[in-house]
N, C-alpha and C positions, 0 to 999 in steps of 0.2 A: 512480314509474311511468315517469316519461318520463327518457331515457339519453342523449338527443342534445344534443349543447353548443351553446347560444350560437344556437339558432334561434329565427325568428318565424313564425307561424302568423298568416296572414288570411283571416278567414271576410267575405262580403260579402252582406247583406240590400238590397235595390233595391224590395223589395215585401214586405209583411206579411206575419206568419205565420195572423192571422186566431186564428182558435179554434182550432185544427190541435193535438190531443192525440198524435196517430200520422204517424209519420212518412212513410207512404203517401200522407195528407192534405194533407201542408206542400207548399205551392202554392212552385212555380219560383221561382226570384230570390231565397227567403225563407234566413233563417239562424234558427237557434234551440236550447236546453242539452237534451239529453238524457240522462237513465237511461242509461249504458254499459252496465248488464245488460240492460235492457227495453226499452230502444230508445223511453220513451216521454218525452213534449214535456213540459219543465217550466214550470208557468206562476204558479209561488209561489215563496215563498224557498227557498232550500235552508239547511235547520238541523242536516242528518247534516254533519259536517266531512270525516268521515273517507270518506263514501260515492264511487262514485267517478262523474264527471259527463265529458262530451264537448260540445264546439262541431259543431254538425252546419251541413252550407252546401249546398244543393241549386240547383244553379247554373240557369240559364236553359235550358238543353237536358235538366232532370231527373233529373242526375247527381247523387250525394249522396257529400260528402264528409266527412269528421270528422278532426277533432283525435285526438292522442294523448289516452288517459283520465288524469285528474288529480281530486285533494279540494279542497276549500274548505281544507282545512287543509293542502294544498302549494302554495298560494297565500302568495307572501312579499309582492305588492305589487298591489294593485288600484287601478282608477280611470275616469273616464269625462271625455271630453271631448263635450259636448254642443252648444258654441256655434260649432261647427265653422262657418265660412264659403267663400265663394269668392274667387280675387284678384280685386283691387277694381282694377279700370281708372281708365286715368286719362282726365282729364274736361277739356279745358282748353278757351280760346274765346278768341277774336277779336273786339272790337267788343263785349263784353259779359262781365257776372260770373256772370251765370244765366240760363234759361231766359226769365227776368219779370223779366230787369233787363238790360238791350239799350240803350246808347248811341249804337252805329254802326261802322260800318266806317271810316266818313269817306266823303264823297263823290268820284267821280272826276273826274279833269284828263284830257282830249279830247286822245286823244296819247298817253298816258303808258301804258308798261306795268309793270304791277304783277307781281313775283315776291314768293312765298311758300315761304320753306323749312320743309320736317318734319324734324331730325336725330332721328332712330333709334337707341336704344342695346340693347342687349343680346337682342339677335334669336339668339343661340345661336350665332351663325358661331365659326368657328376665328378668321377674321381678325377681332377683334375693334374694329376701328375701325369707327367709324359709319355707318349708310350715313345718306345725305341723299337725299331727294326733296323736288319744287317742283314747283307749280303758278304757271300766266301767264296773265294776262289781259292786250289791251290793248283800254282804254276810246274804246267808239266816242262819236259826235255822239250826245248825246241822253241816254246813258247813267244811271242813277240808281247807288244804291247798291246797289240790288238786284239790278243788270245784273253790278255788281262784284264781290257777292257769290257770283251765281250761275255767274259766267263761273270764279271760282277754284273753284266748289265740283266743276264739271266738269272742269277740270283735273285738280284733285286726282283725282277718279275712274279718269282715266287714266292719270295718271303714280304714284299710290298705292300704289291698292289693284289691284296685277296682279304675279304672278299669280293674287293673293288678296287678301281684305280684310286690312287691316293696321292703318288706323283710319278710322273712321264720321264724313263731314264731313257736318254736318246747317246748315241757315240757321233761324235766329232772329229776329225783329223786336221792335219794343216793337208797342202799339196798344192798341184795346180789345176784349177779347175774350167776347161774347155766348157763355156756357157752354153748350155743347150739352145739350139737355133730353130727347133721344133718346140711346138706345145706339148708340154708335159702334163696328163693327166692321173691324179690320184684320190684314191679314194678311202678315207680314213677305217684303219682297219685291216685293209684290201694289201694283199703281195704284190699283185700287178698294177704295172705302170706302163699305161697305155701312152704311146711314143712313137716317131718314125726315127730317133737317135738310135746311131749306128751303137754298142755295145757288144761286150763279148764276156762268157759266163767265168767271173774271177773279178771283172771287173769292179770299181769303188765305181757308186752314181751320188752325189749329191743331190738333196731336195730341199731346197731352202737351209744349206748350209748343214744338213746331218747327214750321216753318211748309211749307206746301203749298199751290201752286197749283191752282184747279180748273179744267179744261180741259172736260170733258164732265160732262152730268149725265142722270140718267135716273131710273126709279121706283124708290124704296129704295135709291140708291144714288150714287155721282157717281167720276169717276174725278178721280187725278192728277198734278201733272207730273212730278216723279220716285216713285221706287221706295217703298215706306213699310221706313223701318232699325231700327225697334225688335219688340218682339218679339209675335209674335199675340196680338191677345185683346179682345176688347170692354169697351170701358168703359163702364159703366152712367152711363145720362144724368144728368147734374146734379152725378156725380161727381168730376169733374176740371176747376177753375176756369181749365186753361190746355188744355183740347179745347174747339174750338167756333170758328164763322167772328169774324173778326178786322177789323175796321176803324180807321183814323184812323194809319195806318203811317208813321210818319216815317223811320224809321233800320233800317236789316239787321246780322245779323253771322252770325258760323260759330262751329258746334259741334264740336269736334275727340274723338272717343272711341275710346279704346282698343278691340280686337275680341282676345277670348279665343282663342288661337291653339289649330286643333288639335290633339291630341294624341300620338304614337305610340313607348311609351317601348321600343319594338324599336329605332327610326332615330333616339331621342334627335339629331334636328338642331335644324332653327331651329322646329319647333313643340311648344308647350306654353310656350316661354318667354313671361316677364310684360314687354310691350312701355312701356320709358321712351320718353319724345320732349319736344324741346324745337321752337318754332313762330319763327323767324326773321324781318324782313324789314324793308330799308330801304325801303321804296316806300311803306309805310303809317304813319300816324301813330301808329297803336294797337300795343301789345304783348299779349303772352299772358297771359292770368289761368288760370291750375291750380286749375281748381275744386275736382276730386278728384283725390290725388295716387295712382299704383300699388302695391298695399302685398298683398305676396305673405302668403298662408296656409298653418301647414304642415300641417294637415289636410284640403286641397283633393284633387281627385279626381285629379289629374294625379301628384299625390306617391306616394296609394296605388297608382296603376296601376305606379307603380316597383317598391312593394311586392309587389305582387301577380306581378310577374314572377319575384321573386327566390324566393318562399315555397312558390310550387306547387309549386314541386318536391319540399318535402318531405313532398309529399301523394302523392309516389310515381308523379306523372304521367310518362308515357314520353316519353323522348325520344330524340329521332333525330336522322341529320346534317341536311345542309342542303337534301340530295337526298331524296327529298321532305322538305320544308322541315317543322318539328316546328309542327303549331297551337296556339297557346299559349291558354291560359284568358284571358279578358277578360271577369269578373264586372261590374270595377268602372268606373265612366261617367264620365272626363275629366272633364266638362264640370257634373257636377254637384259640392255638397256633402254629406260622413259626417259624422256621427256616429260618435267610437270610446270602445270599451269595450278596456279595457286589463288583459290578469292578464298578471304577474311570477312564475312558476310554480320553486320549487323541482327540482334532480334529484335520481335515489335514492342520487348519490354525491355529498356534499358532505366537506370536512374539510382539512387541511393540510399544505398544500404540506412543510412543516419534516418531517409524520413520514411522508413519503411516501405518505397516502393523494388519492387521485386528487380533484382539484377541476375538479366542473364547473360551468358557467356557467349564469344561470337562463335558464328557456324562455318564451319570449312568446306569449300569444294574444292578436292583435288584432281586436276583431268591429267590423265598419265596416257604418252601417245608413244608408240614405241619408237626408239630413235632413228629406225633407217626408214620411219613413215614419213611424207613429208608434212609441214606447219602445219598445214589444216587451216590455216590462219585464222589461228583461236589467238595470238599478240594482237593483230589488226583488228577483231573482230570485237574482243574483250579490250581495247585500249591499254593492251599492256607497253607500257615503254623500258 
């Protein structure tokens, strides 16, 4: 049934198909196998071979698209990748090997200024040599490690991450830390943290093992000194043995995190690339420890949206020049991780080359489900084992 050489097809689910037997029913975002005669939702195996089946993808604005029709029996190659993840940023620190395991920075010398370099590798430039950025403190009278720490982490913030975040310096301490016994909520960004924990303004709060000073406090709530970098969400009290106010602080250090660059695989420049870095500096006694190293995945969202540009087209979307500029489909979300289901689809002309009958190449459908959607049961439904 299908005549075109050597194409791939991507359908993209972001939201459930739910119960949806009819395809009036199949809620936006959703992808799912239908009936090429009946147009209706399959939600069991398919045991006809020969009968003939569609990938249906009803995009986000309620547009419904479909695959060329194809059998279970012009199927040469199937398969499912399910453990799809995201790249994994890299993690490194100063003054410490983890969150709960903080040595120091070292203490400062009265006088002395401290430089820290970041070299930067493979940001997507043409010119490919590195860029370097540095942060400087110099230590005044009085100063602690945490003056040291905080004076770099400011730094960094200015000379970093501009015009955008590039990587996430967070401060660390050791201590002892009282587990918060209330639900803690934060909100990425946001100075407040909304709380019923008792606190008082000087005090060290831990949030998932980084540390925060409290400057104000008020009912159900307290603010504090910088921005909170991780990601929204409340953590259920008693749950996280490194949320909670912190006392008996000896030593500080920095947490250096990679930041998933945005995406846009139109302007393919420097974002979406997986950001390498290495942390420099002769003014401190301590070197870098690479907690978690950068380790790219090829089923992330940022690959498919490659995919997704190359494929619509064969879904007959129109295209124009550049005046007015052609809108491209964007199903699929950078920033998250698929799930893909893979058929290796036969055409109706296959044979060889030697006695001159035409060979063509086989046809891909990729269905990409996001991964905190559930199966869909596109394994069961498609006979994938």
């Amino acid at each position: 049934m299908i005549t075109e050489k050597n194409s791939t097809y991507l359908f993209v689910g972001n939201v459930s198909k739910g119960t949806a037997t009819k395809l009036s029913a199949l809620p936006n975002g959703a992808v799912a196998i239908v009936d090429a005669a009946t147009g209706a939702i399959q939600s069991g195996a398919i045991s006809n071979t020969s009968k003939p089946y569609k990938v249906v993808m009803k995009t986000s604005t309620g547009k419904l698209i479909f695959s060329p029709a194809f059998t279970l029996g012009d199927v040469k190659m199937k398969g499912a990748e399910e453990t799809a993840t995201l790249d994994t940023q890299q993690v490194s620190y100063l003054g410490a090997t983890a969150t709960d395991s903080v040595t120091g920075i070292g203490n400062p010398t009265v006088g002395k200024a401290y430089v820290v370099n970041v070299i930067m590798r493979n940001l997507g430039l043409i010119n490919t040599t590195p860029e370097v950025r540095f942060a400087a403190y110099k230590a005044q009278e009085g100063d602690t490690q945490f003056e040291l720490v905080e004076g770099l982490r400011e730094s960094f913030d200015r000379q970093l991450n501009n015009p955008y975040d590039m990587v996430i310096i967070d401060r660390v301490c050791n201590g002892s830390v009282s587990t918060a016994t209330n639900d803690v909520t934060v909100v990425k960004g946001s100075t407040v943290v909304t709380t019923d924990e008792t606190v008082s303004v000087g005090d060290v709060f831990k949030i998932r093992g980084v540390a925060y000073k409290v400057v104000a406090t008020g009912s159900g709530e307290f603010t504090i000194d910088t921005p909170y970098t991780g990601a929204s969400e409340t953590i259920t009290g008693s749950s996280n043995a490194e949320t909670g106010k912190t006392t008996s602080i000896t030593v500080w250090g920095l947490r250096f995190t990679g930041v998933r660059q945005e995406f846009n695989p139109n302007t393919d420049g420097i974002e979406g690339q997986l950001l390498h870095f290495e942390i420099y500096s002769e003014d401190l006694d301590v070197e870098e420890y690479v907690a978690q190293k950068a380790t790219p995945k090829i089923t992330d969202g940022a690959r498919l949206a490659y995919l997704e540009r190359y494929s619509q087209f064969l879904h007959k979307q129109p295209v124009v020049s550049a005046r007015p500029a052609t809108t491209y489909q964007a199903e699929v979300d950078p920033t998250k991780a698929y799930k893909l289901y893979t058929l290796n689809i036969k055409n109706d002309v296959e044979g060889s080359i030697a006695i001159g009958t035409d060979y063509k190449a086989a046809t891909s459908i990729v269905i990409a489900v996001e991964n905190n959607v559930a199966d869909q049961g596109l394994t069961t439904i498609l006979g994938i084992s």
